[in-house]
C-alpha positions in Angstrom: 29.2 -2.4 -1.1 31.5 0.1 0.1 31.5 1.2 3.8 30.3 4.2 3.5 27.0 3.1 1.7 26.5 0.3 3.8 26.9 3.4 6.5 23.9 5.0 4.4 21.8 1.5 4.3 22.2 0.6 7.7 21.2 3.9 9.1 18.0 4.4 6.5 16.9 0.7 7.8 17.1 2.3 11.6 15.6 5.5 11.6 12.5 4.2 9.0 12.5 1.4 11.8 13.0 3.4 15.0 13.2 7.1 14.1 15.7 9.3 14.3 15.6 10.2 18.0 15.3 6.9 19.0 18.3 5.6 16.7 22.3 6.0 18.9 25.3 6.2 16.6 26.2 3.3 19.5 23.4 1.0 17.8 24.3 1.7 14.0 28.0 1.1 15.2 27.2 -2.0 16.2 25.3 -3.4 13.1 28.0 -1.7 11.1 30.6 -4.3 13.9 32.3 -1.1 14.2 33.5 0.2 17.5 31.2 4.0 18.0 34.5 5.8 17.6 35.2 4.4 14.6 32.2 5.4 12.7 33.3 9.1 13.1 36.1 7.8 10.3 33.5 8.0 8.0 31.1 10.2 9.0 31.0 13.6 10.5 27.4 13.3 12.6 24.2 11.2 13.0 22.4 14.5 11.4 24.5 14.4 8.2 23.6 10.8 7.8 19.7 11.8 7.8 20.3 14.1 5.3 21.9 12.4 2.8 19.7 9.4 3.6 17.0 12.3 2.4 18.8 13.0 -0.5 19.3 9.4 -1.5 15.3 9.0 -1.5 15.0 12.7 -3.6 17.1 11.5 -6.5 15.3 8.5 -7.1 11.8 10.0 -6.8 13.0 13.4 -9.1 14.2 10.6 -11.4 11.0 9.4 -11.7 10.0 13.0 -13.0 13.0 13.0 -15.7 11.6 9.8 -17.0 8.1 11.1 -17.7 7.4 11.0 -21.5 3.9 11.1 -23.5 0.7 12.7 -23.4 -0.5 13.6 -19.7 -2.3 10.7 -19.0 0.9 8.5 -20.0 2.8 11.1 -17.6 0.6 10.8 -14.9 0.8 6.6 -15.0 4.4 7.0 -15.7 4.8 8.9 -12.2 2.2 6.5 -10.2 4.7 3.8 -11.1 7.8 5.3 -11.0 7.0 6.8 -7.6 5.7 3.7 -6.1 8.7 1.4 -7.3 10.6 3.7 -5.5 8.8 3.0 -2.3 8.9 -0.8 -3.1 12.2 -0.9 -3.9 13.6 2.1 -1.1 11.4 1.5 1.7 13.6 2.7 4.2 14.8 5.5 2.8 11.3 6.3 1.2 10.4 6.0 4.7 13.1 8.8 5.8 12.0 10.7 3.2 8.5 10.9 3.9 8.6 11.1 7.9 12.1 11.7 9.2 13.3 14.7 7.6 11.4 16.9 9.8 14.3 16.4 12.5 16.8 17.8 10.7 17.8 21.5 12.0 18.6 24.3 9.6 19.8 25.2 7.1 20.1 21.0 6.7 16.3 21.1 7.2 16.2 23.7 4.3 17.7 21.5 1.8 15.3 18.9 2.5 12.6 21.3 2.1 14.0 22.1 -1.2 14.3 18.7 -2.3 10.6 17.8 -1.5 9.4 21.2 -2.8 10.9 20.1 -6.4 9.6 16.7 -6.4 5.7 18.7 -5.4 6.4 21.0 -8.2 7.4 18.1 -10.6 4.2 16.5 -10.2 2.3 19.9 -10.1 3.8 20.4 -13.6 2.4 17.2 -14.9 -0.9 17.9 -13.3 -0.6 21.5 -14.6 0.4 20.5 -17.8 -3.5 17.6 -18.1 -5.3 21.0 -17.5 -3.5 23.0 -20.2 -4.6 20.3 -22.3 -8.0 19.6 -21.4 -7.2 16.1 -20.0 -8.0 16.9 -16.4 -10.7 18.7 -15.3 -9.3 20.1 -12.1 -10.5 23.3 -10.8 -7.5 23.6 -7.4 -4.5 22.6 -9.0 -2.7 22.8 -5.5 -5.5 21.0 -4.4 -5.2 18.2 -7.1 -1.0 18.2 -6.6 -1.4 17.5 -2.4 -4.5 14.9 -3.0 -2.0 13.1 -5.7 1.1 13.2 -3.3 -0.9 12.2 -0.3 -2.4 9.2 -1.8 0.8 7.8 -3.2 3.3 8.8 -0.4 1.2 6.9 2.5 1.3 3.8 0.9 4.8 3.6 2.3 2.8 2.7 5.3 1.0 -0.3 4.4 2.4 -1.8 0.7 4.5 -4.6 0.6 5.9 -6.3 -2.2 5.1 -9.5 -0.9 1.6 -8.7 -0.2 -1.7 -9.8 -2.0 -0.7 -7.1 -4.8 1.6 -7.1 -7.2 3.2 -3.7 -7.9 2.0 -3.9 -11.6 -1.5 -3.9 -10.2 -1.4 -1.6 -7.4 0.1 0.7 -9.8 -2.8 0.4 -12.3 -5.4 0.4 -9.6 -3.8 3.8 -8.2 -3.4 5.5 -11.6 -7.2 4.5 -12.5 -8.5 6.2 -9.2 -6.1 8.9 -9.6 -7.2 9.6 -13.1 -10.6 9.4 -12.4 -10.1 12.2 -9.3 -8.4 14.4 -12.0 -11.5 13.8 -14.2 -10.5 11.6 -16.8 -13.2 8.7 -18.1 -12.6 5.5 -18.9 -12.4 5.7 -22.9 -10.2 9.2 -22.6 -7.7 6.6 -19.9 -7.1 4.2 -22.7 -5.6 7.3 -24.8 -2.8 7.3 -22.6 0.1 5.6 -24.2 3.7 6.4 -23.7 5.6 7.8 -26.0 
């Protein structure tokens, strides 16, 4: 792994551990076993690292987006999975994503705005898109977008992939409540196939 990513890993696993604030560039220095000079070698501030930590988390879950292919229903169980296989896989940096960007200062905290306003839009398009169609019966499309986000997003709080569910079945079991919130039945789910 080269340094600078182990930089990146390190400091994702503190502040989703500790938080930013409570994180010292003395403490990543010395999981890095790097003297707390010596870190400035490779990075220019503790901020900087937060961000791209951000960033890190964005691409994967935009990603997830690009992937999306099929009807809406296919979509919309195509971005339950995709976006929690990020968190089980990026935990930390999910974490960062989801709760520690709000400490960055501008215009650093604009780009992370930015990034989490085209991930929201993403899914707002695939929601949009199940309405267009018929598929969902949604009357607050906003309304339907935050509800989606906020149910997947706070399972970084509690799933683990070592837990009594496998991330194949939460993943189904999220997408059938989802889908059902968005108005789709049962028999209409099964239409859903990727494509």
């Amino acid at each position: 792994m080269e340094r600078r990513e182990q930089i990146l890993t390190i400091a994702g696993h503190l502040f989703s551990q500790r938080g930013y604030h409570a994180t010292s560039m003395r403490e990543l220095a010395k999981h890095l076993n790097l003297q707390g000079g010596s870190l400035y070698a490779h990075i220019t501030s503790k901020e900087e690292l937060l961000l791209e930590v951000v960033r890190q988390a964005a691409e994967r879950f935009l990603k997830v987006l690009e992937g999306l292919k099929g009807d809406p229903v296919a979509k919309l169980k195509g971005l339950v999975r995709g976006h929690l296989e990020v968190i089980a896989q990026e935990l930390p940096r999910a974490t960062v994503f989801f709760h520690e960007w709000k400490h960055l200062s501008p215009p650093l905290l604009e780009e992370a705005k930015a990034l989490r306003r085209r991930y929201e839009e993403g899914v707002q398009a695939v929601i949009q898109e199940g309405m267009e169609q018929g598929v969902f019966q949604v009357e607050n499309l906003r309304l339907a977008t935050l509800f989606v986000l906020s149910a997947l997003n706070w399972t970084y709080q509690w799933y683990r992939p070592e837990g009594p569910l496998s991330l194949e079945e939460l993943s189904e079991a999220y997408a059938t409540l989802i889908l059902r919130a968005l108005g789709v039945e049962a028999n209409e789910e099964k239409g859903g196939e990727d494509g």
